[in-house]
MIMAR-422169 format. One record per residue: chain; residue in one letter; z, y, x of N, C-alpha, C, O in turn. Coordinates in nm, 3 decimals. Layout:
<nodes>
unit  code  n.z  n.y  n.x  ca.z  ca.y  ca.x  c.z  c.y  c.x  o.z  o.y  o.x
A  A  Z  Y  X  Z  Y  X  Z  Y  X  Z  Y  X
...
</nodes>
This chain:
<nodes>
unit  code  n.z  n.y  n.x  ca.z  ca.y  ca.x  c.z  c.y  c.x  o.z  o.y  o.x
A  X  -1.049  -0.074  0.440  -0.997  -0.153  0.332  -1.056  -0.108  0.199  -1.119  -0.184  0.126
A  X  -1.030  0.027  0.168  -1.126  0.076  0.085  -1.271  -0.005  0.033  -1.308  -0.060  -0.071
A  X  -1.330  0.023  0.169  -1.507  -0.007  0.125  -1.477  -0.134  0.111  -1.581  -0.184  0.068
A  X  -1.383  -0.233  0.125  -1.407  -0.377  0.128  -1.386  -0.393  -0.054  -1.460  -0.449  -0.134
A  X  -1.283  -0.333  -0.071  -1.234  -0.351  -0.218  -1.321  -0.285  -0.280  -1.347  -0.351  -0.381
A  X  -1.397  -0.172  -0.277  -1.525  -0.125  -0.372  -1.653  -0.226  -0.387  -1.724  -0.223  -0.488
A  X  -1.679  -0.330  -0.259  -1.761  -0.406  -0.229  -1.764  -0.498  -0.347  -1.850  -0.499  -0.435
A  X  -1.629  -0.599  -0.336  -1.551  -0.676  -0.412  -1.572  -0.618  -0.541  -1.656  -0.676  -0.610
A  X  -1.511  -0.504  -0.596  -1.536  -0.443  -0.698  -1.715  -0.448  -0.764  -1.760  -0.511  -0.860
A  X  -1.759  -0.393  -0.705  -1.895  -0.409  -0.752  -1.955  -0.554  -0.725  -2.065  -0.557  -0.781
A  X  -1.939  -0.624  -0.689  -1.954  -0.764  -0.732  -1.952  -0.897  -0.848  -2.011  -1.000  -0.880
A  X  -1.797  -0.779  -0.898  -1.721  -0.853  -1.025  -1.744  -0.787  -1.127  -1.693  -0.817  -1.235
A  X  -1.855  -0.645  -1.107  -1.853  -0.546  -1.263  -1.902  -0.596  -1.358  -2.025  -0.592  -1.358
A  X  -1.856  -0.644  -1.443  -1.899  -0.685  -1.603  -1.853  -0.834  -1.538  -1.955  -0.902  -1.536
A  X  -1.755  -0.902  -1.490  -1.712  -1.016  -1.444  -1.578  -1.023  -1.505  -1.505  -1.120  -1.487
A  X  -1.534  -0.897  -1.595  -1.377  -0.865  -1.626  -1.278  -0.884  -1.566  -1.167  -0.924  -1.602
A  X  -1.320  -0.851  -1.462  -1.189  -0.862  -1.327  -1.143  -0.709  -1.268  -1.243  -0.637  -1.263
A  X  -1.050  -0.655  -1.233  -1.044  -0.510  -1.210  -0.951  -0.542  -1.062  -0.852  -0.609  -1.032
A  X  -1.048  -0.454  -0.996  -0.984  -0.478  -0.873  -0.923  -0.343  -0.802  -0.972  -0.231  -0.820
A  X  -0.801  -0.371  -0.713  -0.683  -0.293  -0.726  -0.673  -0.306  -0.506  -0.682  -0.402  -0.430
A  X  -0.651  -0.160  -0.482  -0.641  -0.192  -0.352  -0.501  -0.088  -0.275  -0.485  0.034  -0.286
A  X  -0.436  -0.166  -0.217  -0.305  -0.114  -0.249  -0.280  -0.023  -0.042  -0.270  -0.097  0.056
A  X  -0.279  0.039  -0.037  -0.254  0.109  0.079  -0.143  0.198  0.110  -0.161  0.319  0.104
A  X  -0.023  0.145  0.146  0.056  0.172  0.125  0.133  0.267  0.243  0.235  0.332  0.218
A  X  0.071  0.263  0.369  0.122  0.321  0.500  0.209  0.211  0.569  0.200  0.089  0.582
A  X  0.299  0.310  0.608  0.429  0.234  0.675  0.561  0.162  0.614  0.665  0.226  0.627
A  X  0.567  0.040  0.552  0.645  -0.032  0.490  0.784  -0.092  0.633  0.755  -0.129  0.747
A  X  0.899  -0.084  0.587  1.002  -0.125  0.637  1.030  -0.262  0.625  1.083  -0.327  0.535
A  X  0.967  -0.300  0.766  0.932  -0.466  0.789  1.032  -0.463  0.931  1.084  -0.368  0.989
A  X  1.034  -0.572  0.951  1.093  -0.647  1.062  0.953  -0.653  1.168  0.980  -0.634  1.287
A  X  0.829  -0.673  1.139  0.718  -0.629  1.189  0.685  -0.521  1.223  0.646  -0.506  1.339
A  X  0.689  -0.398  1.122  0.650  -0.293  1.146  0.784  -0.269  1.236  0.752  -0.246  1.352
A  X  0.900  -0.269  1.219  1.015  -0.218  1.346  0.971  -0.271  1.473  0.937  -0.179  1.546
A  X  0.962  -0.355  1.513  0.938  -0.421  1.597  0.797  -0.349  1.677  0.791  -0.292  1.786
A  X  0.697  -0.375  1.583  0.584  -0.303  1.683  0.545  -0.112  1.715  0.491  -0.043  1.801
A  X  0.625  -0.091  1.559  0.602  0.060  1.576  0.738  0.146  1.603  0.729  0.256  1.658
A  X  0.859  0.093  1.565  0.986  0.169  1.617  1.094  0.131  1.681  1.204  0.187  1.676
A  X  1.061  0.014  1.755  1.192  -0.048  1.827  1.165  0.037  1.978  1.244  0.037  2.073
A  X  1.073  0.087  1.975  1.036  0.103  2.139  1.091  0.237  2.193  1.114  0.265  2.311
A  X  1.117  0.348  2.034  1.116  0.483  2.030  1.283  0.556  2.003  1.364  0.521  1.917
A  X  1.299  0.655  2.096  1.439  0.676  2.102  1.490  0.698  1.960  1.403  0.685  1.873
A  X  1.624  0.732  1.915  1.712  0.782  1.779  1.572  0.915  1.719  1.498  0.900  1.621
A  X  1.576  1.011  1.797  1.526  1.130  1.790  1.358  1.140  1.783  1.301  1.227  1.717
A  X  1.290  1.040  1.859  1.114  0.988  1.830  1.121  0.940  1.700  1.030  0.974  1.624
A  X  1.250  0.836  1.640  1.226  0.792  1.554  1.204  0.867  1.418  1.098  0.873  1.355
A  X  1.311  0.917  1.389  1.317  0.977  1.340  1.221  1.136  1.291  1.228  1.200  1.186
A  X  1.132  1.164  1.424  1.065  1.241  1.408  0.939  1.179  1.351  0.864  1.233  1.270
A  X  0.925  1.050  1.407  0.782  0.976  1.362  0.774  0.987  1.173  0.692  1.041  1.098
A  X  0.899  0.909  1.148  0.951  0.876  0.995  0.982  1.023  0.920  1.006  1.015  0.800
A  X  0.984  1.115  0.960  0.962  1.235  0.843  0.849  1.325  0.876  0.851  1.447  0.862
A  X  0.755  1.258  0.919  0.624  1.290  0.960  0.566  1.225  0.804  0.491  1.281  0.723
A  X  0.603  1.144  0.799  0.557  1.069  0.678  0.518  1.157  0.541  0.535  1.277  0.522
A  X  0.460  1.057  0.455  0.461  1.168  0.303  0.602  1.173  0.222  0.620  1.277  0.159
A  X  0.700  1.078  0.216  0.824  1.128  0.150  0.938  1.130  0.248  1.048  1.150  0.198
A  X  0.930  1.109  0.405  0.987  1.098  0.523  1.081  0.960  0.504  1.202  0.944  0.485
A  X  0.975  0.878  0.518  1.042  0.769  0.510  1.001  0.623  0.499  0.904  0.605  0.425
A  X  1.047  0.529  0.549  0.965  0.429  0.553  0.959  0.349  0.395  1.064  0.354  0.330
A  X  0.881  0.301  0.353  0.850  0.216  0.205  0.899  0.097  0.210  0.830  0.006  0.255
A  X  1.059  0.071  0.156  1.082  -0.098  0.095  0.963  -0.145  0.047  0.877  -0.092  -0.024
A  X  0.976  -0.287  0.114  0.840  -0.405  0.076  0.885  -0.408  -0.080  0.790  -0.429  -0.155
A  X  1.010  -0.392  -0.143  1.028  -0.412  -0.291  0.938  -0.308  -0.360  0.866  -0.354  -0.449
A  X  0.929  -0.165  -0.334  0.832  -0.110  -0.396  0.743  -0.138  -0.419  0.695  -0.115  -0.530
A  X  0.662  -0.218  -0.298  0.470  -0.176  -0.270  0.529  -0.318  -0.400  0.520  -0.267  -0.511
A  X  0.578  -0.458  -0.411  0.559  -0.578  -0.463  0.608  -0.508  -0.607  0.548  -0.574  -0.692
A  X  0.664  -0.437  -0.654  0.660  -0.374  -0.778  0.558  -0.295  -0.799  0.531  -0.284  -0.919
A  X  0.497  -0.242  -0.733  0.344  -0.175  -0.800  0.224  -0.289  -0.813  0.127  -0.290  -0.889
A  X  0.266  -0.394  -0.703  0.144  -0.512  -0.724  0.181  -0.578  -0.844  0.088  -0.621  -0.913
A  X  0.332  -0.598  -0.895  0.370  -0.704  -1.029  0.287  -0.550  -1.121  0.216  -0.591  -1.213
A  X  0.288  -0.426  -1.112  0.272  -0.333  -1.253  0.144  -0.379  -1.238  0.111  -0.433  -1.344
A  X  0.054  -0.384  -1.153  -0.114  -0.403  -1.180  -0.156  -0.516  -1.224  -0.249  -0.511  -1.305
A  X  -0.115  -0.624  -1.194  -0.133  -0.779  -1.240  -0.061  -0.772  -1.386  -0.041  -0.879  -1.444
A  X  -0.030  -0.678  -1.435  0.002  -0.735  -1.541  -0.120  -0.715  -1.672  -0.140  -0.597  -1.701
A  X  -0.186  -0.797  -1.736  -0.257  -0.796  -1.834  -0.262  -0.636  -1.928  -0.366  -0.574  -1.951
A  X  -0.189  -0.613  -1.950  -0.207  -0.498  -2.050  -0.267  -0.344  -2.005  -0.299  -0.246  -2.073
A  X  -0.268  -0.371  -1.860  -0.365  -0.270  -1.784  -0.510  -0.247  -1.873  -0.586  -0.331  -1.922
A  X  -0.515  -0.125  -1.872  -0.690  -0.081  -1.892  -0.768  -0.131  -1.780  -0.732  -0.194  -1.680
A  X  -0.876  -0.094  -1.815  -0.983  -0.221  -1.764  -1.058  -0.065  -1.657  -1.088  0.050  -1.687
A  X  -1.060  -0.113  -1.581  -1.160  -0.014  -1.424  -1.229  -0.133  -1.366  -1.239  -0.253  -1.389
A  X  -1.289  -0.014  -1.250  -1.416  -0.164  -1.190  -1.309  -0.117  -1.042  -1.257  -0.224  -1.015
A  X  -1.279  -0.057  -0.984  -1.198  0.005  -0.850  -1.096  0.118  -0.882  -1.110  0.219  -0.951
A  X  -0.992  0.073  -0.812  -0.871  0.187  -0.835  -0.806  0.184  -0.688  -0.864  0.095  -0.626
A  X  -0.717  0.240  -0.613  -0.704  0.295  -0.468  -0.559  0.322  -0.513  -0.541  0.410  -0.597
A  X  -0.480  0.270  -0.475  -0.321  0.316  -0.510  -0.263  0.351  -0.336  -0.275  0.279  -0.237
A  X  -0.227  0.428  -0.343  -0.169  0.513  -0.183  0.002  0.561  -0.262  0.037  0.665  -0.319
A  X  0.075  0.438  -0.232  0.213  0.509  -0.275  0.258  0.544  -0.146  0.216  0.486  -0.046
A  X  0.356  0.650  -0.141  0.411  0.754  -0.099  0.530  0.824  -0.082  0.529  0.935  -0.028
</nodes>
């Protein structure tokens, strides 16, 4: 995902577009339960999820509040930035 968004990025340099690539891990979806923790006992689960970087799965409200902070105009201007919240 990276190299795709640096790609993109260098495409648009001096295009005044700043491109933003958001990688977020494991978000607490009805998807992600389903394919990665419905299958796994109380005790797998739980071991999987504080394996994590803050032991814990990421509300979709977070990652969509760091995408509303970047879209917003008053950002400084980059050609590639890599956001890994955590």
């Amino acid at each position: 995902m990276l190299t795709r968004a640096a790609i993109v990025a260098d495409k648009l340099s001096g295009a005044g577009v700043d491109v933003f690539c958001i990688a977020p891990g494991a978000i607490d979806t009805p998807m992600f339960q389903a394919s990665s923790l419905n299958h796994l006992s109380d005790s797998q689960r739980a071991d999987f999820i504080g394996k994590m970087g803050q032991a814990r799965l990421i509300p979709p409200k977070e990652i969509a509040e760091q995408i509303f902070f970047l879209c917003r105009s008053v950002l400084f201007s980059c050609s590639l930035q890599c956001v890994l919240p955590d």
